[in-house]
C-alpha positions as CSV (number, residue, x, y, z in Angstrom):
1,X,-75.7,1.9,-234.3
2,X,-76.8,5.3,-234.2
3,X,-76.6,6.6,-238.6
4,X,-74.3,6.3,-241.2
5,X,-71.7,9.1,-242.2
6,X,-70.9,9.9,-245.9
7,X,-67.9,11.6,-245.1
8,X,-66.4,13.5,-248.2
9,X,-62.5,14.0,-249.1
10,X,-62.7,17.9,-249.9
11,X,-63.1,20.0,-246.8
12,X,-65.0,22.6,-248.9
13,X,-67.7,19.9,-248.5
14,X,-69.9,18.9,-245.7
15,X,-70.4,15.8,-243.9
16,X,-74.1,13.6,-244.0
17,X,-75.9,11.7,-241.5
18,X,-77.7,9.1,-243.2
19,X,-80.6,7.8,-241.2
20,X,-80.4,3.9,-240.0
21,X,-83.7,3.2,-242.7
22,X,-81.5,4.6,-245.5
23,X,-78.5,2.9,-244.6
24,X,-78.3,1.1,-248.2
25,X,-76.9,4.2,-249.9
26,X,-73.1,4.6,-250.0
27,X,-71.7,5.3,-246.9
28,X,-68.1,5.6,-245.4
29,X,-68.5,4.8,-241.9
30,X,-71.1,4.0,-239.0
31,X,-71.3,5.8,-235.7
32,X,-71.8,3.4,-232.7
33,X,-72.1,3.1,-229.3
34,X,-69.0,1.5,-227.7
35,X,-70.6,1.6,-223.9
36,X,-67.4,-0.9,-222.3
37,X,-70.4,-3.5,-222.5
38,X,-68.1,-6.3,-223.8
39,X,-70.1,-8.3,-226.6
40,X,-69.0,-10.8,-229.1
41,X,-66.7,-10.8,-231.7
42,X,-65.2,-7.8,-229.4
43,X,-64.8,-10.3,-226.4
44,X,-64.5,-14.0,-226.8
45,X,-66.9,-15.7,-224.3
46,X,-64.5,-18.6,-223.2
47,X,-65.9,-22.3,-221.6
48,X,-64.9,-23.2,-217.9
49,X,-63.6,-25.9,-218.6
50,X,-61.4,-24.4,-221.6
51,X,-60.8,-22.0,-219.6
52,X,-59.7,-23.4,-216.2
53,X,-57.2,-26.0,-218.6
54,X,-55.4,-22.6,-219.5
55,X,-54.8,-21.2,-216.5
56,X,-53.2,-24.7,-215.4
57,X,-50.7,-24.6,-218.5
58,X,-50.0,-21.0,-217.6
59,X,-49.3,-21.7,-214.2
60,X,-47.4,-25.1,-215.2
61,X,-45.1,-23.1,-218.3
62,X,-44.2,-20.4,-216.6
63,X,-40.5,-20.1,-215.4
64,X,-40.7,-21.6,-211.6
65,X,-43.9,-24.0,-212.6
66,X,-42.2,-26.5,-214.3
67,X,-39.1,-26.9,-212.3
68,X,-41.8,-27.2,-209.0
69,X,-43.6,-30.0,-211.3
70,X,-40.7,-32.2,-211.9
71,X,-39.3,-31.8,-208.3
72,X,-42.8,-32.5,-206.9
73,X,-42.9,-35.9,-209.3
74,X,-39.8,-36.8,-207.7
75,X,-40.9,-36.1,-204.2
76,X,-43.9,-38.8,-204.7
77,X,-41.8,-41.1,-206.2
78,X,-39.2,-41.0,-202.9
79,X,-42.2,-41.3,-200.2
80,X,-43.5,-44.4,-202.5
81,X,-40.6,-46.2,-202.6
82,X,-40.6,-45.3,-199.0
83,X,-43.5,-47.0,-198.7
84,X,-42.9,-49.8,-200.4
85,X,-40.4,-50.5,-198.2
86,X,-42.9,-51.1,-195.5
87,X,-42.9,-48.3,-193.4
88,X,-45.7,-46.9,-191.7
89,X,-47.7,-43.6,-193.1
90,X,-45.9,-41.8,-190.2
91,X,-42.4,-43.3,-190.5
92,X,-43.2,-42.6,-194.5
93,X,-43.6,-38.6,-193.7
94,X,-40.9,-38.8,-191.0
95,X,-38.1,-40.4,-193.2
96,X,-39.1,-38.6,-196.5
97,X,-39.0,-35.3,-194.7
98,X,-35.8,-35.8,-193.0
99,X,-34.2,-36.8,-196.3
100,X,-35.5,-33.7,-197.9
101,X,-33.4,-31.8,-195.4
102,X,-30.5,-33.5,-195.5
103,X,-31.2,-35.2,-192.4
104,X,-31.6,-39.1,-193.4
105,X,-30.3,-42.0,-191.3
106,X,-28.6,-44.4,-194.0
107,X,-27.7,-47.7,-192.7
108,X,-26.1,-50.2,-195.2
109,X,-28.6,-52.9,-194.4
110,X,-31.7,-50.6,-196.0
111,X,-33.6,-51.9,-198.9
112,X,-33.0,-51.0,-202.4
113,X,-36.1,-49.3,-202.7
114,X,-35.4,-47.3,-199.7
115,X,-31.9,-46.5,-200.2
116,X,-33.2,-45.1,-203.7
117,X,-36.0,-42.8,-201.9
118,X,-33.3,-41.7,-199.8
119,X,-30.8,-40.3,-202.9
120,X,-34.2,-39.2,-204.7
121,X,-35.3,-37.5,-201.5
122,X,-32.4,-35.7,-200.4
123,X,-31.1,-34.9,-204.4
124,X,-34.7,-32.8,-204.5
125,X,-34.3,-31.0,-201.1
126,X,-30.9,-30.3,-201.9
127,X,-32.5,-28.3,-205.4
128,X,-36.1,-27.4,-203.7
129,X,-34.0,-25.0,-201.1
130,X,-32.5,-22.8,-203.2
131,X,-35.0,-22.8,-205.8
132,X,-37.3,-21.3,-202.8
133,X,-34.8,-18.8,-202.5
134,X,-34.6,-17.4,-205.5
135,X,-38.8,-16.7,-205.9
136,X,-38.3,-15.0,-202.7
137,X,-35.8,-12.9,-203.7
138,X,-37.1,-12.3,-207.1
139,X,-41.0,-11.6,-205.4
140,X,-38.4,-8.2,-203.7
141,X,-36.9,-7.3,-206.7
142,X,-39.6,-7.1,-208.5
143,X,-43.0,-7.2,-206.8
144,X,-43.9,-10.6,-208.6
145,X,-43.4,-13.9,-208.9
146,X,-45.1,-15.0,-212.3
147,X,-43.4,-13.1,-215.1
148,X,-45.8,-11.3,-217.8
149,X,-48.0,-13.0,-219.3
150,X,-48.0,-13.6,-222.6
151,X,-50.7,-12.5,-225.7
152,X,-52.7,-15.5,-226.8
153,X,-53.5,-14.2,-229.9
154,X,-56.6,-12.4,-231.6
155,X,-55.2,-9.7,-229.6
156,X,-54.3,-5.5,-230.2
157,X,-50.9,-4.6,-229.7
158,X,-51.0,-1.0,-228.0
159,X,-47.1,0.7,-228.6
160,X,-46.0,3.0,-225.9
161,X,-47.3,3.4,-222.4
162,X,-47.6,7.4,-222.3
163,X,-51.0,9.3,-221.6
164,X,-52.8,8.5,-224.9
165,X,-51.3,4.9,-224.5
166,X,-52.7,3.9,-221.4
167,X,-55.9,5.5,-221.7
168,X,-56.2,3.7,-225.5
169,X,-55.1,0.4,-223.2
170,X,-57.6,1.5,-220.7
171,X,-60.6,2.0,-223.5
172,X,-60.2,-1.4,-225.6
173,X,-60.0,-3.7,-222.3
174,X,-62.9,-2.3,-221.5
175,X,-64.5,-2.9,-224.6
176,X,-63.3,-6.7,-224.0
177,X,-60.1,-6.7,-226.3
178,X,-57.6,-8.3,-225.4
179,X,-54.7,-5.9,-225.4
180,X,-50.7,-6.2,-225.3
181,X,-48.4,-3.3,-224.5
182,X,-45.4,-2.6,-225.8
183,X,-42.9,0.2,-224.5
184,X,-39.1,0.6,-224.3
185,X,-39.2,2.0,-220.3
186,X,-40.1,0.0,-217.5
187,X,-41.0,3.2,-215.5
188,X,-43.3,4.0,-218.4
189,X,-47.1,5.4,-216.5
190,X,-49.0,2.9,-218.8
191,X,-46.4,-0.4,-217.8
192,X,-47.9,-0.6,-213.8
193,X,-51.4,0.1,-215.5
194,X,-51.8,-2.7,-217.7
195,X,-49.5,-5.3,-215.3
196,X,-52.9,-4.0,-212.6
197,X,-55.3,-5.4,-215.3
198,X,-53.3,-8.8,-215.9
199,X,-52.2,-7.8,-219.8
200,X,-49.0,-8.6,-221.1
201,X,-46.4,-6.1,-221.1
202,X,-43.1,-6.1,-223.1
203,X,-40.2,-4.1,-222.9
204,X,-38.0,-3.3,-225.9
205,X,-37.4,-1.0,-229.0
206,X,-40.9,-0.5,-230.1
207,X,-39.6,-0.5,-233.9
208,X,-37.1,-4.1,-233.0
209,X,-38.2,-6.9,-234.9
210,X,-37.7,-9.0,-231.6
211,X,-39.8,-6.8,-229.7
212,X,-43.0,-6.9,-232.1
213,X,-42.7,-10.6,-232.2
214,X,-42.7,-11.1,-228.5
215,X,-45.6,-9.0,-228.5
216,X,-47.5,-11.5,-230.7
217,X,-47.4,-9.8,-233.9
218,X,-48.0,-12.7,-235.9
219,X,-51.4,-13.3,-234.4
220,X,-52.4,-9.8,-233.4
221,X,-55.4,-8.0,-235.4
222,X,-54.1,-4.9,-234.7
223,X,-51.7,-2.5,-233.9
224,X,-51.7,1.0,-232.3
225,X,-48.8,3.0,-232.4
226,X,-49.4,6.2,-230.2
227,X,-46.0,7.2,-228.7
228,X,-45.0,10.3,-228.8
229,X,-42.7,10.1,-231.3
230,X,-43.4,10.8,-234.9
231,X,-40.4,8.6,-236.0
232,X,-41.0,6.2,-233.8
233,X,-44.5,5.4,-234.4
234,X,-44.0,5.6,-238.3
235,X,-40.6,2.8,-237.7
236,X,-42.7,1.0,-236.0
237,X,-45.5,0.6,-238.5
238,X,-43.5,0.2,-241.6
239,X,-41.3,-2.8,-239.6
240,X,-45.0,-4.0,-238.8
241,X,-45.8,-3.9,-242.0
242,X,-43.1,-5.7,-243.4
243,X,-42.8,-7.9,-241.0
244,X,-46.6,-8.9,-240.8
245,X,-47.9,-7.7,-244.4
246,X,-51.4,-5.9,-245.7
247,X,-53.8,-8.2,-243.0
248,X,-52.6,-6.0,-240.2
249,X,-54.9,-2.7,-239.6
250,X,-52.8,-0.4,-237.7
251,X,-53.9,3.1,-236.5
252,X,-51.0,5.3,-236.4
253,X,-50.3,8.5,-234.1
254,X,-48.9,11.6,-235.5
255,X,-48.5,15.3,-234.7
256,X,-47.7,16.3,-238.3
257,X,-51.3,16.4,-240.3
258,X,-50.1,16.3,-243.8
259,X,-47.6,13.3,-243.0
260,X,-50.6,12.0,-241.4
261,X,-52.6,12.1,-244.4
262,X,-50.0,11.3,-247.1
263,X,-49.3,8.0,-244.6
264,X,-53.0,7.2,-244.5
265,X,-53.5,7.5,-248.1
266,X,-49.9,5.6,-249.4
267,X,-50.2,3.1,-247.0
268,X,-53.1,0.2,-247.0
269,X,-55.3,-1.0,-244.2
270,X,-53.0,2.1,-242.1
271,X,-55.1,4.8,-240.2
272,X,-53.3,7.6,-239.5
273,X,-54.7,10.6,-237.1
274,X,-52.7,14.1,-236.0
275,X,-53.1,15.0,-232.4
276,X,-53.2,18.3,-232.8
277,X,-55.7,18.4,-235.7
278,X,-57.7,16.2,-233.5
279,X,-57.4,18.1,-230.4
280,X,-58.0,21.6,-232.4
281,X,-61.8,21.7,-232.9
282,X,-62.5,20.6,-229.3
283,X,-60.6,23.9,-227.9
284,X,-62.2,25.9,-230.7
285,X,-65.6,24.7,-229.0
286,X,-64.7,25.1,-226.0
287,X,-64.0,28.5,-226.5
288,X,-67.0,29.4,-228.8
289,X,-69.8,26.5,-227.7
290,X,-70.8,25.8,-223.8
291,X,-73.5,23.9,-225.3
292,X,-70.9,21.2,-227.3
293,X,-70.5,18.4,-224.9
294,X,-67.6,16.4,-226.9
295,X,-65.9,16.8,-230.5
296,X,-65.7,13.7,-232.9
297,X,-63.1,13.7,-235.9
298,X,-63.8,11.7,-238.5
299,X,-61.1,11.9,-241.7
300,X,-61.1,15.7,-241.7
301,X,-64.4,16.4,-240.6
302,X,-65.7,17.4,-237.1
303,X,-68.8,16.2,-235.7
304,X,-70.0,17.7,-232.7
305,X,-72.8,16.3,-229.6
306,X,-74.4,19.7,-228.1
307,X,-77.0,19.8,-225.5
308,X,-79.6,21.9,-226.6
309,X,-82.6,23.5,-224.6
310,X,-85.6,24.9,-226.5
311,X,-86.6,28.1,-225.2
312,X,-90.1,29.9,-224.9
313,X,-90.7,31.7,-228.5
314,X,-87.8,29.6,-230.6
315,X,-88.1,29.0,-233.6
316,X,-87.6,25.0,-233.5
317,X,-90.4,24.9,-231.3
318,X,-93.2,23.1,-232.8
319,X,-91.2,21.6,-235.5
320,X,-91.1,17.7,-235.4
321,X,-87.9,16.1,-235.6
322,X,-87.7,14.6,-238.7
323,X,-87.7,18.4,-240.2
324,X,-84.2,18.8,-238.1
325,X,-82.6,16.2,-239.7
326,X,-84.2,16.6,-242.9
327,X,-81.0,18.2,-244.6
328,X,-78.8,15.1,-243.0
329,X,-76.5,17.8,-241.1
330,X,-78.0,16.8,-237.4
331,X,-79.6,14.2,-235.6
332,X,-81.3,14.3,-232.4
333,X,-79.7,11.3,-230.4
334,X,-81.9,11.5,-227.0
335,X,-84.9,13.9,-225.8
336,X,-86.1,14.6,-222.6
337,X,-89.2,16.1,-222.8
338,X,-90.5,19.0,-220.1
339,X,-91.0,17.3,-216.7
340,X,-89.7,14.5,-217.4
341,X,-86.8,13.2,-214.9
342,X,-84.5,11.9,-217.9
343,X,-83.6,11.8,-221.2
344,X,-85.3,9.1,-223.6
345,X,-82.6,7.6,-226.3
346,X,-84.9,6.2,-228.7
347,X,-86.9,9.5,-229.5
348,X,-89.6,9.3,-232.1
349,X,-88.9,11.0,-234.9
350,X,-92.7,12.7,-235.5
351,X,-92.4,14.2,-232.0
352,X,-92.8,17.7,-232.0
353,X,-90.8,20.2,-229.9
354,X,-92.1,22.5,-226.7
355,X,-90.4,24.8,-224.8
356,X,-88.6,23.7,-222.2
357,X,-87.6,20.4,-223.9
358,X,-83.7,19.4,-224.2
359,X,-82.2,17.2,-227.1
360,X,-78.5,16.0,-227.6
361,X,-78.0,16.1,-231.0
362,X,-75.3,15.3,-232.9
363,X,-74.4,17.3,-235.8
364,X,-71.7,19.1,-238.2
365,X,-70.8,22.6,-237.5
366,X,-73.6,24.1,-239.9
367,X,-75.9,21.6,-238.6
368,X,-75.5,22.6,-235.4
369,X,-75.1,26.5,-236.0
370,X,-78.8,26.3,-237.8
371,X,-80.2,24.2,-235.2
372,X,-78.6,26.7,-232.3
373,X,-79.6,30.1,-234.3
374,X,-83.3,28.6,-234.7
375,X,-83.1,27.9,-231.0
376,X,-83.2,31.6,-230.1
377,X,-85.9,33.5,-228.7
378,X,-87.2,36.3,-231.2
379,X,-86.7,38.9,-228.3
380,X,-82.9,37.8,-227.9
381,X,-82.3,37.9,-231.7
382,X,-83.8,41.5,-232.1
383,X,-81.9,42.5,-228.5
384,X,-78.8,41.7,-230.3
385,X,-79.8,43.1,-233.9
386,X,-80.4,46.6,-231.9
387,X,-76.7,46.0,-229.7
388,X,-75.1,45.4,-233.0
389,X,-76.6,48.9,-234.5
């Protein structure tokens, strides 16, 4: 955890970084690291044996597994019979093989227990063949033989398999979630993605009541609409909601920024973001900021990470950095001090600046303005006060 953010509702107001010491105040949020390191509750750290007892009743419950399990029983039961009839091992494999195929030399003076193997025998081969068949086939059709698997639960449902959908897929495996999507095309980019990483994958009506259950809805913690469809994302989370109640956070995709925030504030436990108001302030950097290395929107807020150098004559040099943050509009998140070969993330906070030093600081836009116009050299300031005249 890096500080607290007291993030206010009128825009005419600014954003605060609370320090981590001060973190008792009232605070909105937290910003954290989320590194893909997975860590507990985020991942659930499962026990061999638990976990080698699952993968057999997936394998057994699937829809070849168990067929193959009840004609493998009554396989064994045909080669014992066999061999209680009092055939040799060989003769055993012989017989029951030739059975199987549809090869068996009956003869009315067999024993009961091998005429038995020989209808139990032959009855499986006769079903073992084409069942065969038809996991060939469907392994040609379709590039598998298991089907999808299925959510187990505890799990975040991730609706539509576009470009924001499979890299929001991408981003909370990583993070160890276990993640479900949902989409109604099977030629969607994010389907072959998430089949590649083992997660289950339905197709349907994102909105259909039968879709959202076979996506595990009633055990899900959470659901991610980000389609790219206004209507259907906002279908989709009010069938949620009725369907699953108040206990369900959803996050909610939108292109329209006043639906986004009348949705966010009318509906509980929903968080609702607008592309293109999040996407807005990172082009307005772009264009205005080389220094800005990424753009973080939080509610209607922007906080920006810049990398910042401190040149020879500025006027943050010599300041410690408890002075920058002083006014809670920035904080330095790393330093790398002049010759050294990287940056240090855990910066003291009495540690004064010197030329040639670089911070990454994170900050709101007049943070980051003050702690850029202080950065300037006296000579560059003047050269532009005379260009200006």
């Amino acid at each position: 955890m890096l500080c607290g953010l007291a993030v206010p509702d009128d825009l005419q107001e600014t954003a605060q970084l609370i320090p981590p010491q001060d973190l008792d105040e009232p605070g909105d949020l937290v910003l954290a690291v989320a590194d893909g390191t997975p860590r507990d509750p985020l991942a659930r750290r499962r026990h061999p044996i638990r976990a080698t007892i699952a993968l057999a009743s997936r394998l057994a419950w699937n829809k070849f597994g168990l067929v193959f399990a009840i004609l493998i029983a009554v396989a064994v039961a045909g080669f014992i019979l066999l061999s209680i009839a009092r055939h040799t091992l060989i003769d055993v494999l012989w017989l029951g093989v030739m059975d199987m195929t549809g090869s068996a030399f009956t003869s009315p003076a067999d024993r009961g227990a091998e005429k038995v193997a020989q209808v139990l025998l032959t009855v499986d081969g006769m079903a073992v063949i084409p069942l065969v068949t038809a996991i060939i086939v469907g392994a040609r059709l379709t590039g598998r033989v298991r089907g999808d698997p299925r959510p187990r639960g505890g799990h975040v449902i991730v609706v539509g398999g576009g470009d924001v959908g499979t890299r929001v897929t991408g981003a909370l495996h990583d993070l160890g979630f276990e993640v479900a999507l949902v989409d109604h095309d099977e030629r969607a980019r994010g389907v072959p993605f998430a089949r590649s990483l083992g997660l289950p994958v339905v197709i349907g009506d994102t909105y259909s009541e039968r879709t959202l259950r076979q996506a595990g809805l009633d055990s899900a913690i959470a659901l991610v609409c980000a389609t790219s469809s206004d209507i259907v994302n906002l279908e989709t989370t009010l069938q949620a909601r009725a369907l699953r109640g108040d206990d369900l956070r959803i996050v909610l995709r939108l292109f329209d920024e006043d639906l986004a925030q009348r949705v966010g504030k009318s509906v509980r436990n929903v968080v609702s973001r607008s592309v293109s108001y999040l996407a807005a302030p990172a082009f307005a950097v772009a264009m205005l900021e080389h220094q800005v290395l990424r753009t973080i929107a939080v509610g209607r807020h922007v906080l920006l990470i810049a990398d910042v150098r401190v040149e020879p004559g500025a006027e943050i040099a010599g300041q410690p950095l408890a002075d920058l943050e002083r006014d809670r509009l920035a904080r330095v998140l790393a330093l790398q001090e002049k010759g050294m070969p990287r940056f240090g993330w855990a910066p003291e906070r009495d540690h004064r600046l010197e030329a040639g030093d670089r911070v990454i600081v994170l900050a709101t836009r007049a943070g980051l303005s003050t702690f850029l116009a202080g950065n300037r050299p006296p000579a560059t300031v003047q050269m532009a006060a005379e260009e200006s005249d």
